[in-house]
VOGUKE-379232 format. One record per residue (C-alpha): residue in one letter; x, y, z. Coordinates in steps of 0.02 Angstrom, whole numbers, padded with zeros to 5 digits, always signed. Example, Ala and Ser with C-alpha at 12.3 -4.5 7.8 and 13.67 -1.06 7.14 Angstrom:
BEGIN
A+00615-00225+00390;S+00684-00053+00357;
This chain:
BEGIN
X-01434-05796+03957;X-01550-05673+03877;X-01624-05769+03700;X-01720-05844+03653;X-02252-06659+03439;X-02306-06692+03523;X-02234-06832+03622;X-02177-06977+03529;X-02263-07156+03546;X-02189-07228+03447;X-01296-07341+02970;X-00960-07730+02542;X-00830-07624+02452;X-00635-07614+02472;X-00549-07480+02436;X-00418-07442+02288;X-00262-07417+02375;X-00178-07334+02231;X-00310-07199+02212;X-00297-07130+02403;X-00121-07120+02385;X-00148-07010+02239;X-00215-06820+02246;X-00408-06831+02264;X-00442-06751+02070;X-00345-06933+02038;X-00499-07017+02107;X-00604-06969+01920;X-00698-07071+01784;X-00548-07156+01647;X-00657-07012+01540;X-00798-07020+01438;X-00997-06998+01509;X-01010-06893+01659;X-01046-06985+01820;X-01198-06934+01967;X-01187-06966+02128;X-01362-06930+02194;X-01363-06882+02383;X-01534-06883+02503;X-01469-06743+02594;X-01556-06790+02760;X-01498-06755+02935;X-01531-06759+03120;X-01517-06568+03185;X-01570-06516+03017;X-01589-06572+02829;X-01432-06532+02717;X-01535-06490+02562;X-01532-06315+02495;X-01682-06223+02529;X-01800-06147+02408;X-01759-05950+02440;X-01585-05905+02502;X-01649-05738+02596;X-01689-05742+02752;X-01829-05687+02850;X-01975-05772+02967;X-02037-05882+02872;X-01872-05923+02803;X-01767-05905+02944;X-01625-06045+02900;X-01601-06013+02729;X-01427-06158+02670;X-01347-06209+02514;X-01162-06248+02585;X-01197-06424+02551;X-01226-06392+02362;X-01092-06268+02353;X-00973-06399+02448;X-01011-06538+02322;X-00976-06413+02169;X-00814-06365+02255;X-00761-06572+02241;X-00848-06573+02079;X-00726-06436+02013;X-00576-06547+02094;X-00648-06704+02016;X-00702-06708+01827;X-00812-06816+01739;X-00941-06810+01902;X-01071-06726+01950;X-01168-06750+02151;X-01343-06709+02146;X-01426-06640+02301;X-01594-06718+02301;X-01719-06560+02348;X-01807-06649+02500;X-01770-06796+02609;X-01842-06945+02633;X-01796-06902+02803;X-01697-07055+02874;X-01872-07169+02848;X-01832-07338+02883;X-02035-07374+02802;X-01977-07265+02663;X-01793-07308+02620;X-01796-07532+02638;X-01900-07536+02472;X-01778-07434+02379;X-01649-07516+02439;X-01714-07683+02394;X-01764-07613+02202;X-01579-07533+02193;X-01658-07357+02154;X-01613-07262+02332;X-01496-07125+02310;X-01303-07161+02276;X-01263-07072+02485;X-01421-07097+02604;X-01452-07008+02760;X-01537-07149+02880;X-01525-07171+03079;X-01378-07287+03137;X-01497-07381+03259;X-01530-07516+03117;X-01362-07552+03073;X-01359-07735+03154;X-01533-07794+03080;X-01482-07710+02895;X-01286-07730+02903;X-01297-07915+02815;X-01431-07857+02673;X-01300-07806+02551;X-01380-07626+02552;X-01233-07528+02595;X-01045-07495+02553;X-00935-07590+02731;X-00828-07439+02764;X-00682-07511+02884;X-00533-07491+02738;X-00577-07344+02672;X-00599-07294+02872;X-00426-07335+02918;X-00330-07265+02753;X-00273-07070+02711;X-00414-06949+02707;X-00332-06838+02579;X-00424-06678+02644;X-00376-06696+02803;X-00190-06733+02814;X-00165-06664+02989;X-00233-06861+03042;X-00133-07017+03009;X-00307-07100+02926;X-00487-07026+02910;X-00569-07136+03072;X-00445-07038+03179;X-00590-06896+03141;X-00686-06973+03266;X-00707-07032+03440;X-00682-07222+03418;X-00776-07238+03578;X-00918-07147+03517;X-00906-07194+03328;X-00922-07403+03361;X-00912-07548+03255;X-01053-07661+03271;X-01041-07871+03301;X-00969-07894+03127;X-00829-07785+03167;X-00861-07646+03007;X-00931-07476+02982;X-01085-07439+02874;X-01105-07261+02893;X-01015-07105+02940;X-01080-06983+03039;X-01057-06788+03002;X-01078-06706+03165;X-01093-06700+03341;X-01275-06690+03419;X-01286-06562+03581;X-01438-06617+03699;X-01487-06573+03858;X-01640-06497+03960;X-01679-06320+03925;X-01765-06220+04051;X-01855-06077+04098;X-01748-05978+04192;X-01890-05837+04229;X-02027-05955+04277;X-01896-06060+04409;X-01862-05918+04508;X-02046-05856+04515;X-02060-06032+04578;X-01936-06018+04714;X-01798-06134+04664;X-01675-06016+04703;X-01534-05990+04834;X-01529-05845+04966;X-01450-05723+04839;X-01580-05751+04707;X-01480-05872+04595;X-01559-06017+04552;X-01509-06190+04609;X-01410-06339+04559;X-01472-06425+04432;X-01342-06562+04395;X-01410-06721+04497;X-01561-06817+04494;X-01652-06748+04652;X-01613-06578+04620;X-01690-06618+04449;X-01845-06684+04525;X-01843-06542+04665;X-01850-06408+04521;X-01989-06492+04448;X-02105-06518+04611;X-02084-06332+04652;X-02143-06285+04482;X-02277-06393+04499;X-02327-06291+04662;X-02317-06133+04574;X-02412-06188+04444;X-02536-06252+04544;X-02556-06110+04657;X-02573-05974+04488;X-02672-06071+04369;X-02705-05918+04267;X-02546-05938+04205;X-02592-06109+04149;X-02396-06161+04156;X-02335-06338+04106;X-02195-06409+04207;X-02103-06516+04100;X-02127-06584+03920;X-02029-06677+03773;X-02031-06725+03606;X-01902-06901+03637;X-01859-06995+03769;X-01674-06955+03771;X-01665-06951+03965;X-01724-07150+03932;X-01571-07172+03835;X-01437-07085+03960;X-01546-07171+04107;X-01488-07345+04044;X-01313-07329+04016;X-01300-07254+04176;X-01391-07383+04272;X-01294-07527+04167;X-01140-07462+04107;X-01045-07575+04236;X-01099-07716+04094;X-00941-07663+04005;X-00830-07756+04123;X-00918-07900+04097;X-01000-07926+03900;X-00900-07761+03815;X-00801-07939+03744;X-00732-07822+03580;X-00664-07692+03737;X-00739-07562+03615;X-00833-07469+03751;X-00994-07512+03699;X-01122-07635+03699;X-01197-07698+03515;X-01323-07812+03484;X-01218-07971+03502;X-01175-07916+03666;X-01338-07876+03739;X-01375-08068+03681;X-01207-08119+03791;X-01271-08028+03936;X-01455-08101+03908;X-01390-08286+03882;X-01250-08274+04018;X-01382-08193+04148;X-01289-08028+04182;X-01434-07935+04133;X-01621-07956+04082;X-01784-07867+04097;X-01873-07961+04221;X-01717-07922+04356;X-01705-07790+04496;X-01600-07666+04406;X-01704-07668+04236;X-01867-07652+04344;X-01789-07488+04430;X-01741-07436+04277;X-01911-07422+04227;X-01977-07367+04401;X-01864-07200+04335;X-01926-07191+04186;X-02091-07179+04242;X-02024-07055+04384;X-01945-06935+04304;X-02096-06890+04204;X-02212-06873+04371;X-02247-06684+04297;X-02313-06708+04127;X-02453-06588+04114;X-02633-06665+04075;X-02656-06704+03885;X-02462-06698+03866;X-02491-06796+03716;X-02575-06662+03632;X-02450-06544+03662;X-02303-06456+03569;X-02164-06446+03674;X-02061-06306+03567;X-02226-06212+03555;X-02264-06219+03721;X-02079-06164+03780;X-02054-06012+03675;X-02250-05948+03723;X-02158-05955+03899;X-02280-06107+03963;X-02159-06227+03998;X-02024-06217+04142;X-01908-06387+04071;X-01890-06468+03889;X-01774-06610+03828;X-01709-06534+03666;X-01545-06552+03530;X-01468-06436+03444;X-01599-06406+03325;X-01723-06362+03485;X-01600-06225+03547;X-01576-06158+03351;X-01763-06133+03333;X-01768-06038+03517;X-01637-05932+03469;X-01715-05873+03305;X-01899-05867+03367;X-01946-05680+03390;X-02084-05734+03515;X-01952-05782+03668;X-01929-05629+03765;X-01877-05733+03911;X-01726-05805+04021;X-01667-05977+03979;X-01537-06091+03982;X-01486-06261+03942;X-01413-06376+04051;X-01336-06563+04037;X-01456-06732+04070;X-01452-06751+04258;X-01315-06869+04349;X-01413-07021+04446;X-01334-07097+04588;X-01378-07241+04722;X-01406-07100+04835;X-01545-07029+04710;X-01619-07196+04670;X-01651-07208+04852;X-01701-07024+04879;X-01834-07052+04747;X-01893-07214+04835;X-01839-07362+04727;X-01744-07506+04768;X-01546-07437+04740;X-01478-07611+04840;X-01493-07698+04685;X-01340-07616+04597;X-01178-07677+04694;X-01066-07521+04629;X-01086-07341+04621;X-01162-07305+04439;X-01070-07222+04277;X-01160-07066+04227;X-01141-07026+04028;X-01049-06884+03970;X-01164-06717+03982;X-01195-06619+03828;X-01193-06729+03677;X-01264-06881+03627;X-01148-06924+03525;X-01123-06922+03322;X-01264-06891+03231;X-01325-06891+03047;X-01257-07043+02977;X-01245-07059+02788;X-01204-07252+02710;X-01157-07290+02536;X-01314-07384+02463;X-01300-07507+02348;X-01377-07402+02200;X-01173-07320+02210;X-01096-07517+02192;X-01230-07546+02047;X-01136-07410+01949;X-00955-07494+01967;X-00825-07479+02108;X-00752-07315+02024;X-00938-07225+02085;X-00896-07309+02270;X-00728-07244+02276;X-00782-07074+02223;X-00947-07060+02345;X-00812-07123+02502;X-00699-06981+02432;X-00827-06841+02441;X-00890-06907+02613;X-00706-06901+02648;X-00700-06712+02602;X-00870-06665+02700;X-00786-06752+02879;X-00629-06650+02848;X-00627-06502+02958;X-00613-06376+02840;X-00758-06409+02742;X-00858-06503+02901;X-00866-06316+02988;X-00932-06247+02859;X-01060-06397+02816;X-01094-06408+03001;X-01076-06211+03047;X-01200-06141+02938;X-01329-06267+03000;X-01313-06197+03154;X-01384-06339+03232;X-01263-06454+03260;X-01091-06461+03325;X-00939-06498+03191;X-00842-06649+03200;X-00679-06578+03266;X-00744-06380+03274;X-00567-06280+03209;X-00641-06095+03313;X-00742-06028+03449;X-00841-05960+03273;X-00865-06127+03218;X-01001-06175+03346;X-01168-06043+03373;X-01144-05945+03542;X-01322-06044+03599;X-01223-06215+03578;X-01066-06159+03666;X-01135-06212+03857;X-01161-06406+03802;X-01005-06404+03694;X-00898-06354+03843;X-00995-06442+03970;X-00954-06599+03848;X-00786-06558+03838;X-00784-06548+04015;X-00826-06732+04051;X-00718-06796+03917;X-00578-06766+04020;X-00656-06852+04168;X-00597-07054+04142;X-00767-07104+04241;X-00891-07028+04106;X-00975-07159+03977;X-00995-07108+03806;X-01188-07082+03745;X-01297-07217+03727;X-01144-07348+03760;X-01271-07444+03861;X-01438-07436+03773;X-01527-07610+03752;X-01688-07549+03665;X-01598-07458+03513;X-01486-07613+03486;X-01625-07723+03434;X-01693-07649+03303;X-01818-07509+03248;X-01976-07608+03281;X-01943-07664+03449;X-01878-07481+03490;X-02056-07431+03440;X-02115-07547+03514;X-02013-07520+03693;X-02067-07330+03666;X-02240-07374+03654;X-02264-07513+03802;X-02163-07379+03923;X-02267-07239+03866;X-02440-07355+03917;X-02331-07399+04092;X-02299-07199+04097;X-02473-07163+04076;X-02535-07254+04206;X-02630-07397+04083;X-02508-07538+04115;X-02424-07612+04281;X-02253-07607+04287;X-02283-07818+04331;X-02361-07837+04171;X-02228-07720+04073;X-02108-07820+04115;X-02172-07983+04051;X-02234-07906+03905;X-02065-07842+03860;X-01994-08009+03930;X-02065-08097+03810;X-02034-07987+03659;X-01836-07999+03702;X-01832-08184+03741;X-01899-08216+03552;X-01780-08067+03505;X-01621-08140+03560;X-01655-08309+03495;X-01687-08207+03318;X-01541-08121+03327;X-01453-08271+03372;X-01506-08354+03209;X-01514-08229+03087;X-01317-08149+03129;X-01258-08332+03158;X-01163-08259+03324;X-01046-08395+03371;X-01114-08427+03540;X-00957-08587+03573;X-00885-08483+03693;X-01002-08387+03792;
């Protein structure tokens, strides 16, 4: 189609029955003092806060408010409070948000990544969510209770069995290429068109003739491939060990938490000093073969829409910017993480006779819900009338009718449950079908259903990301990787062990 960091190192209240079965303006202070419910505003394609200037131009070129105008709406529906958009973010800062937490003084509805759920869930930080989960949303009366918004694969409890957060959209991700500079490069077929992207080797074929081209026209000082995350990490994993389900999914929630990685460590199904995990990393190493020199120092958007860059992992957020970004005057597209199989492993020259069955690839497209929002404790410090009301206006931002809008005029994100065609930006369209696509194929895995190194916590994600990123760099062996990171996970599932007193009687 004709549109349009460098790389990183480095989600216990019940609910009062009486007032869901009542209409939501019944959910209200008994009278008296208005009420605040103080929101962060934060998100994952984009920040929810309004912005300072609603024109838009170049510098401006994502001017929003519907989030304000969303919360007046249930303020007008709901006397005696008031929500607060805070003006910035504290941007989902674990560093940042923990202290407030533990002084009671974070907003009343925080916007923090779900990755930390197991290591925070027992901290009394944040509002459990499970009953007012599985009761009426009033807004959304089409569905028999307000989880059925969700895909309960995809939306999981963790160990304990609750919800902390909710999430308020869908995240589209893929790899977005260059369509001009790959047929200048010759990875086309006979009638000009270029080739299949959708498996690992062709992946890796696309990228080596790039390479060539670049090679052979330096002047155009091309990169091959760059990114900003290691999502293809993430997608890697649960394809390579998604079989684990059969084995340690022991809640048959399809998807493995932290207490279940520790089954799987303890019970020997899976570890990081075995032949799998050690391919595993052989591909994550692999697949980034092409990095340009000083990759580090580069910015992948910045380099893409200067037409330098032939392949970039990016979200929703990446594809938004593109498409606004007056500089592009190229081809591109975007196209779903690519599908590894046995026959790839091999192809690329790793050890595939390690894996007895023929792998799970994820579900191309989306990785998953995004932007999850928790009721902090500073909400339960002002009485269970302020919970009730801050799971009631979360309620009415998940419901569809308000969610498109919320979610629409992002425009970098994908809706909940989108209602039109409209709802979703034509640039997101191509992952949104593509995901829809493998939903309806059994076989597919739900993102990140299978990812080890996000379920034990934010420091030893950082510090997975920055070990790998030494192995990538050619600094570190893969033999000493692997007892490096042996020996962080050994301590880590003893930890975990302790701290979330897992009943381990009948592993």
């Amino acid at each position: 189609m004709k549109q349009g960091k460098k790389f990183v190192k480095l989600i216990a209240a019940a609910l009062a029955a009486t007032c869901l079965a009542l209409p939501a303006a019944s959910c209200k202070k008994g009278g008296g003092d208005e009420k605040t419910i103080v929101i962060d505003g934060g998100g994952d394609i984009g920040n929810f806060n309004t912005t300072v200037s609603m024109t838009k131009s170049e510098v401006n070129p994502f001017p929003y408010n519907t989030l304000e105008t969303l919360c007046k709406e249930w303020e007008s529906a709901h006397p005696g409070y008031k929500v607060v958009v805070n003006k910035n973010s504290y941007g989902g800062s674990v560093g940042s948000l923990r202290p407030l937490y533990n002084a009671h003084t974070a907003p009343d509805i925080v916007y923090m990544n779900g990755s930390t759920v197991e290591e925070d869930k027992s901290k009394g930080w944040f509002v459990p969510l499970n009953k007012y989960l599985y009761s009426k949303n009033p807004y959304a009366p089409e569905y028999e209770k307000w989880i059925d918004l969700y895909d309960i694969e995809e939306y999981s409890a963790v160990s304990d069995g609750e919800r902390y957060y909710v999430n308020l959209e869908r995240i589209p991700i893929g790899i977005i290429y260059n369509e001009d500079i790959l047929k200048a490069a010759g990875y086309t077929d006979e009638s000009g068109n270029i080739k299949s992207l959708v498996s690992y080797s062709d992946y890796k074929e696309a990228q080596r003739c790039v390479s060539e081209y670049s090679s052979a026209h330096k002047e155009l000082n091309i990169k091959t491939f760059l990114t900003p995350y290691r999502w293809y990490d993430i997608y890697l994993e649960s394809s390579l060990f998604g079989g684990l389900l059969s084995t340690c999914d022991r809640n048959n929630d399809g998807h493995l938490d932290t207490e279940e990685w520790c089954y799987a460590y303890t019970k020997g199904y899976w570890g990081v000093d075995t032949p799998q995990y050690q391919t595993y990393l052989s591909l994550i190493k692999d697949r980034c073969e092409y990095f340009p020199a000083g990759y580090d120092q580069l910015q992948p958007l910045t380099e893409f829409v200067n037409g330098k860059c032939a392949f970039i992992e990016g979200v929703g957020a990446t594809l938004r910017q593109i498409s606004a970004n007056s500089a592009v005057n190229f081809n591109y597209a975007i196209t779903g993480y690519p599908q590894i199989s046995k026959a790839d492993i091999t192809e690329a020259g790793f050890d595939a006779s390690c894996f007895t069955e023929e792998l799970r690839n994820g579900r191309r497209g989306s990785a998953g819900y995004g932007t999850s929002w928790w009721i902090s404790n500073s909400a339960i410090d002002k009485g269970q009338e302020m919970v009730d009301a801050c799971a009631d206006l979360l309620m009415f931002l998940t419901a569809p009718k308000q969610n498109n809008k919320l979610i629409g005029d992002l425009g970098g994100g994908i809706p909940l449950n989108p209602e039109t065609e409209e709802s979703v930006p034509e640039y997101l369209r191509p992952v949104l079908n593509m995901y829809l696509e493998d939903s309806k194929d059994s076989t597919k895995l739900a993102w990140g259903v299978a990812n080890s190194w996000n379920c034990f916590g934010a420091d030893y994600s950082s510090y997975f990301l920055n070990a790998t990123f030494s192995y990538i760099d050619g600094e570190k062996s893969q033999s000493d990787l692997v007892k490096q990171l042996s020996n962080q996970m050994r301590g880590l599932v003893d930890q975990c062990i302790g701290e979330n007193d897992y009943d381990t009687s009948n592993w």
